[in-house]
N, C-alpha and C positions, 0 to 999 in steps of 0.2 A: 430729176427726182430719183429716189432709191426707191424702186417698187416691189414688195412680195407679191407675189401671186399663189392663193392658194388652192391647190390640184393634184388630185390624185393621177391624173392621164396628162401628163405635157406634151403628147405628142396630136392630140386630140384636137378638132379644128378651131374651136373656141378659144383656146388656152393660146394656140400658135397665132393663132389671129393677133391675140391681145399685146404676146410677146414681142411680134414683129411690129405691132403700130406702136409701141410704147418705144421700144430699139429706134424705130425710124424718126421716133418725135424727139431723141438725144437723151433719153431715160436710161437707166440702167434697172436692169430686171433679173430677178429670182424666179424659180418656179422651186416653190415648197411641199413637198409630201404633205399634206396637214396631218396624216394618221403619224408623221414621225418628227412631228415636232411637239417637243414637252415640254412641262411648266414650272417655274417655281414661284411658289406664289408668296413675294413677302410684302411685307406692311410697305417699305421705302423703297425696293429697289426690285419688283416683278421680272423677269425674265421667264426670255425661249431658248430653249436648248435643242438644236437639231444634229443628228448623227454624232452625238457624243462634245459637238463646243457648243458655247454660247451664242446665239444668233445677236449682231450688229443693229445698230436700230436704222428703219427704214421710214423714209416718208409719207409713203403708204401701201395699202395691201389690199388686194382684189380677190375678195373670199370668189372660190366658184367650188363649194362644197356639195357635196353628192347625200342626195335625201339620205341615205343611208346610214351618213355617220355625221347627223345635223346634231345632234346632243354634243358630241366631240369638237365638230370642225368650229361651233360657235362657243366652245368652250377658247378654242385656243385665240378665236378672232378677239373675244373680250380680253382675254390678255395682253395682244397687242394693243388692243382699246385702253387699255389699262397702264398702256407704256408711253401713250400719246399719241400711235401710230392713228392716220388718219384713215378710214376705210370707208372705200367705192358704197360697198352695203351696208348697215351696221349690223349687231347680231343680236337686239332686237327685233330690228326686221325679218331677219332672215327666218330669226323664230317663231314672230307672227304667222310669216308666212308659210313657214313647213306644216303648222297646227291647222290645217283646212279647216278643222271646225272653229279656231277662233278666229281667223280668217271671216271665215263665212258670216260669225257673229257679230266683226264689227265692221263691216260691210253692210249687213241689214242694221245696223242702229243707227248709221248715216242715210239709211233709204237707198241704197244705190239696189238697181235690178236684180233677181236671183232667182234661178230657178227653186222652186218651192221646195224644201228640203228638210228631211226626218231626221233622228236621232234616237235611239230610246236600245236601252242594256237589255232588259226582259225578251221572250220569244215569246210571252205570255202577251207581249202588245204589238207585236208585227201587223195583226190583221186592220189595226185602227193606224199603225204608222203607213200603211199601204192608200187606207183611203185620205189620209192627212196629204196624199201627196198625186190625191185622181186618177189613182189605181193606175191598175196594168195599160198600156205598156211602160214600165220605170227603169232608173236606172240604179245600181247597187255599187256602189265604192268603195275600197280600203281609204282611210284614213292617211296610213302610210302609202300608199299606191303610187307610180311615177309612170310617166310615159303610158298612158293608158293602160300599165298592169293592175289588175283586181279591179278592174272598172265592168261592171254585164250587166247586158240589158235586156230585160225579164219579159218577153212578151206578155205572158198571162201572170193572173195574182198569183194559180197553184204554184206558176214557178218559181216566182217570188218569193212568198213563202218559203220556198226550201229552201233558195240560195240564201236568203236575209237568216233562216234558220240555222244553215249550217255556218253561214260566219260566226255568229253567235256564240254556238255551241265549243266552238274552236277559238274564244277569247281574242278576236279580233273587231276593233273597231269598225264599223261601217257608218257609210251616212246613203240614205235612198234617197234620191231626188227625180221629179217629174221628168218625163220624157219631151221634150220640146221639140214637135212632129216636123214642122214647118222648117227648122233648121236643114233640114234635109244631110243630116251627117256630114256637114261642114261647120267651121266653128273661122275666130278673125285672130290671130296673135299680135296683139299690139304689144313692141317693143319701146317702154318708156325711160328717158336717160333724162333725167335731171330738171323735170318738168313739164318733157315736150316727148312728143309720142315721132319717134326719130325712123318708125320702120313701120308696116303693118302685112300681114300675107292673109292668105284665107285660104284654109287646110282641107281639104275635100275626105272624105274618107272612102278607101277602094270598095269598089264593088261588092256586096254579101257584110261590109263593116259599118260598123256606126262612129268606130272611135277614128278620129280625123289625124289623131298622130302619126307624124312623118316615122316615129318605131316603127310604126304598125303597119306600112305599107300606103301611110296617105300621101296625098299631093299637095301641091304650095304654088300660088302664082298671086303676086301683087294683088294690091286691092285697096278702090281708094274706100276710105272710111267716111263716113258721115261726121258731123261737130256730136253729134247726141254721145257715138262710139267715144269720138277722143276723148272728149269729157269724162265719158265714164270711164275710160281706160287711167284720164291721168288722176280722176278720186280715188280711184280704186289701190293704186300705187299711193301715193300722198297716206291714206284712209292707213294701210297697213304699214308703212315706215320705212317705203323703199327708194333709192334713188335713180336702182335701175330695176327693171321690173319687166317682166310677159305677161301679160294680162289678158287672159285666154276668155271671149267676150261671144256669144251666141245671139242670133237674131231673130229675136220672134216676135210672134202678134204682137205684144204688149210693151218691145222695145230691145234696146242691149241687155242682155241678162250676163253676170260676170260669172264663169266657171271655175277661174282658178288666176290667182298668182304667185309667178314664177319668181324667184329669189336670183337664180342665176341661165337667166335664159340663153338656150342655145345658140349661136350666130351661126350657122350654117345655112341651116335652112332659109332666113328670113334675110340673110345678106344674097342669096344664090337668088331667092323668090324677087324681092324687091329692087335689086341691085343698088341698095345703100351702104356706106361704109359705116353700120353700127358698130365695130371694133375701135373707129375714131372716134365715132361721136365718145364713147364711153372711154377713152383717155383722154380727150377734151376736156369731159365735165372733170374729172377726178382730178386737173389742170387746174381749173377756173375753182373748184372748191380748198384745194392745197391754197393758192393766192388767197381766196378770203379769209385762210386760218391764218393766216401771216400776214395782213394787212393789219397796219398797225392803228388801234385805236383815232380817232380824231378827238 
């Protein structure tokens, strides 16, 4: 196959990962800027235009787009989508899963585990979004936040209050959610490729931190998961529209609680932790799924 890969950092371990196993399985590979590929959008004949020619069409394309330019990177993936190209994620998905709060919403509508979680625009309702959610100690989030940035965790309400106040006041989205004690500032990364939960680690957070991210100074060692985990790992992917997925999953009294998923999860950590080839499983499946688009009717 002719695969795009789309990435701002090619030199990045994830990207080189993907390049090399795709290379060694007899693929031919791109690595595409996605901020420098443009669009023209017609009725019969859509095109990508990158660095001044028209890009060739490809059999498919491995978005790995950076929270930051998710408006964009999924603008361009739907155009490929648009041209036929077959892609690892879709941008659906992906958009599901950049919007944590709709994320989060259609996750509690299937019933899957969650830590208890606020939402509300006014500073006039903080004091009732704090008990909505068993008060202090809690935790405070961007919206847009990655790798544990704008994530704090409020030991008492007054402080609460201030931080939930001044995001507010500074037209930033937040969502407050329950502090789940018993985690002990570790959290499980299940890495899900095409149905099956292909890798799992379990993220410690250092010493004086709560947030368990490998950014942030945490640790990572194997870890076998329980059936109750995988399950919830692999609704939780399915539920939001992804094929490949990180499904950042906490364990407490009351069971797997899901925190977050990941659109384009790192393989560094969780290939270094686990010692799985997730870089093959995930050109395997994107294999096995190009064959079903081209299996011919019966």
């Amino acid at each position: 196959m002719k695969i795009a890969i789309l990435s701002r950092e090619p030199n990045n371990y994830s990207t080189r990962r993907l390049v090399e196993t795709a290379e060694t399985r007899g693929h031919r590979v791109e690595v595409l800027d996605t901020l420098r590929c443009y669009m023209n959008i017609a009725s019969h004949c859509p095109s990508i235009h990158y660095e001044g020619l028209e890009l060739g069409t490809y059999d498919a394309v491995i978005p790995r787009i950076g929270a930051s330019i998710t408006a964009y990177g999924t603008a361009v993936l739907r155009q490929f989508e648009m041209m036929g190209t077959l892609a690892l994620n879709s941008s659906v998905g992906i958009s599901r899963s950049r919007d944590k709060l709709r994320a989060l919403q259609l996750l509690s509508r299937h019933g899957l585990g969650l830590p208890i979680t606020g939402y509300a625009h006014s500073t006039r309702d903080v004091p009732d979004l704090i008990k909505m959610v068993g008060g202090a100690p809690l935790v405070v989030k961007l919206l847009e936040g990655t790798q544990g940035v704008g994530v704090v965790l409020c030991e008492t309400e007054k402080a609460a209050e201030s931080v939930i106040e001044a995001f507010i006041q500074t037209n930033n989205n937040i969502l407050v959610q329950e502090y789940i004690r018993e985690a002990n500032g570790a959290d499980i990364r299940c890495v899900v490729v095409g149905g099956k939960v292909v890798a799992a680690m379990r993220r410690q957070a250092q010493e004086g931190e709560f947030r368990s991210n490998l950014h942030r100074g945490g640790s990572a060692e194997a870890i076998e998961i329980t059936d109750q985990e995988r399950d919830t790992a692999l609704q939780a992917a399915k539920i939001v529209g992804l094929d490949v997925a990180g499904v950042d999953i906490l364990r407490s009294a009351r069971g797997p609680l899901v925190l977050e998923v990941n659109s384009s999860p790192g393989l560094q950590g969780v290939e270094g932790a686990s010692g799985k080839d997730v870089a093959g499983k995930m050109i395997a499946f994107l294999e096995r799924k190009a064959s079903r688009k081209h299996k011919p009717a019966e």
